[in-house]
Structures are given as structure tokens and as C-alpha cells.
N, C-alpha and C positions, 0 to 999 in steps of 0.2 A: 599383104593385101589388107587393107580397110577394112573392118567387120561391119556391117550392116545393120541398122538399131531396130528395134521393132516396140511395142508395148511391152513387151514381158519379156524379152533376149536380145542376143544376139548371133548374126551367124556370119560365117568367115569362110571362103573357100579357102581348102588344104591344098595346099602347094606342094606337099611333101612328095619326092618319087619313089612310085613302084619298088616297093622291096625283093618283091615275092612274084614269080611269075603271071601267078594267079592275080595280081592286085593288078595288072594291066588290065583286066577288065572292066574296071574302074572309069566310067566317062564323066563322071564329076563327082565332087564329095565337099561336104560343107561340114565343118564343127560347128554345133547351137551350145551356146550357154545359155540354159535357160534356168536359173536360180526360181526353187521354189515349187520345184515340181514333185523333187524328192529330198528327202532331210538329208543325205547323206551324200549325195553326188550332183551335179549340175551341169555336166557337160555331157555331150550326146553328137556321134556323127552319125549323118544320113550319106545316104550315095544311089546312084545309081550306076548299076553294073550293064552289060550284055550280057547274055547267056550262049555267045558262040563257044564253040572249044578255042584253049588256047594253049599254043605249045610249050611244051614241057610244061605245062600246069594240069590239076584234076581236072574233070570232066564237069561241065557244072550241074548244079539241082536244080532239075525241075521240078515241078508242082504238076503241071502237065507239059507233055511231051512239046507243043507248038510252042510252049513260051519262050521270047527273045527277051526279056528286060527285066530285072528285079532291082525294087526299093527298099531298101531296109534301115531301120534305124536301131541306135546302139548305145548305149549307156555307157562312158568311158571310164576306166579307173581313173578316180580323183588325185590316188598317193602319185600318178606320173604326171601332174601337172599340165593337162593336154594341150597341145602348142601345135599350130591347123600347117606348120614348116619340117615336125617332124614326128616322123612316122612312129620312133621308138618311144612314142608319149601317149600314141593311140592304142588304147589296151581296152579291148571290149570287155564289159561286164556281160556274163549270161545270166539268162535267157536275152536273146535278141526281144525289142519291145516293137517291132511289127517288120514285118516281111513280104511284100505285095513282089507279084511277076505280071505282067503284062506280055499278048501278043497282039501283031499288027502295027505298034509303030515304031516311027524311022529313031536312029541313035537323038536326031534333033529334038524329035516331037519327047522322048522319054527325059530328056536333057530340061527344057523348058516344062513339064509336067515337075518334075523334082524340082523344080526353081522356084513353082506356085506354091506346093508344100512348103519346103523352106520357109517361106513366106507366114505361110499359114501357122507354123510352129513358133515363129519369133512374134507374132502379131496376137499368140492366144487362139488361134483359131481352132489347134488341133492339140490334146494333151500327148507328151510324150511318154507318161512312165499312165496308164489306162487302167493298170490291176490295183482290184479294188472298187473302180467308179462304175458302175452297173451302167451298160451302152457306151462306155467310150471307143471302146475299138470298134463298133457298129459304125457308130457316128463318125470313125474316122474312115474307114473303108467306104461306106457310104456316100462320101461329100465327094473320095478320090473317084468314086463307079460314076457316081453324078456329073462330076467336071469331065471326066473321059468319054462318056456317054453323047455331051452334049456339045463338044468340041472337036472332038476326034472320029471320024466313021470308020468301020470296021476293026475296032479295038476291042479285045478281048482283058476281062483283067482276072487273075486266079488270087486265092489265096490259102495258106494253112486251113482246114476246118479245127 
């Protein structure tokens, strides 16, 4: 697939299939190259999961109990060369660098909400490596409560305190 160019990155949906039971929960997932955010790494995948159960996989984490959807993004090891076709290139760095769950909406509405981030993250809008910069992760949970607030009724959004 075509990566998509923004101001400051770019982002590519992963094609790569489910390895892991668990990664069927998976309703979309984008690698960002975003050169410049961190000195030592530049690739980052975001995704958005469901939080149904699913078979033969763990039980998922909630935040709270009613939450269906979580957003998270991920700092990838650079030494596997991350390639958005396969899976054994996606090697998360920890700490995860943000973690949103969402209840109330449909797999589409969470699907097109992660496409607007995307967005946001290739275009500058939203930093993804935050520690360190006093209000980024405010400012980033903030913009997502504000666009969900103001487009979506009856959506709840949680996150880590």
C-alpha cells in the first residue's frame, strides 16, 4: 500500500496478518514514520483494537469495565527495520506512548476516529514521543475528548491517570 505523506511523516497501513490470537483484535493499524520526534527511533505504530473477548486469546484490559475500543501508540525497535507487510519487524519499545479506551461507539465510528489521529500525527498536529514536553499528553487527550465530544453523542472516552 502507498504511504500517505503529511508535513512531518508519513503513515502506511499494515497489511501484515494476525500472528497471535490476540492481534485479531486488531480493526486497523497504520506504521507513522515520523523522523525527528525522537534521536534514536522514528517509527511508531498506532491501532485500534476492540476490547470484546476473543477466543483462545487473554481477556482484554480495561480501564473501565463498559470500555469497547482502545487506541494506543507504539514506539517500534528501529534494529528490525519496520515494514507495515510484516509482522516480525513490529517490535514495540516500552513504555507504550499513549493509550486511550473508548465506550459507546460502533467498530466504524472507532475505525474513522484513528484515521483522524493518523492524520493528526503525520500533519504535526499531535506529538508522539510527549515525555518531557510539559502538556503534551493533555493537549493530546484533549483535542481526541474535544473531536469525540463534538461529533459523536453518547461516547465515553477513559484513560490511564
Amino acid at each position: 500500500m502507498t504511504p500517505t505523506t503529511g508535513r512531518v511523516g508519513t503513515s502506511e497501513v499494515i497489511t501484515a496478518k494476525p500472528g497471535k490470537a490476540d492481534q485479531t483484535a486488531t480493526l486497523k493499524a497504520w506504521l507513522l514514520h515520523l523522523p525527528g520526534q525522537h534521536p534514536f527511533w522514528s517509527d511508531y505504530m498506532f491501532g485500534v483494537v476492540h476490547l470484546r473477548p476473543i477466543e483462545r486469546g487473554r481477556p482484554p484490559v480495561k480501564i473501565m469495565p463498559d470500555a469497547e475500543h482502545e487506541m494506543i501508540v507504539v514506539a517500534l525497535d528501529p534494529s528490525r527495520k519496520p515494514n507495515a507487510s510484516d509482522t516480525n519487524t513490529l517490535i514495540p519499545l516500552h513504555p507504550v506512548n499513549y493509550v486511550v479506551q473508548f465506550a459507546g461507539m460502533t467498530d466504524a465510528q472507532a475505525i474513522e476516529t484513528a484515521a483522524l489521529l493518523v492524520n493528526a500525527f503525520i500533519e504535526g498536529g499531535f506529538l508522539v514521543e510527549p515525555q518531557g514536553i510539559v502538556g503534551a499528553r493533555d493537549h493530546f487527550f484533549g483535542k481526541v475528548q474535544h473531536y469525540i465530544t463534538n461529533h459523536l453523542s453518547n461516547v465515553r472516552m477513559y484513560r490511564e491517570k
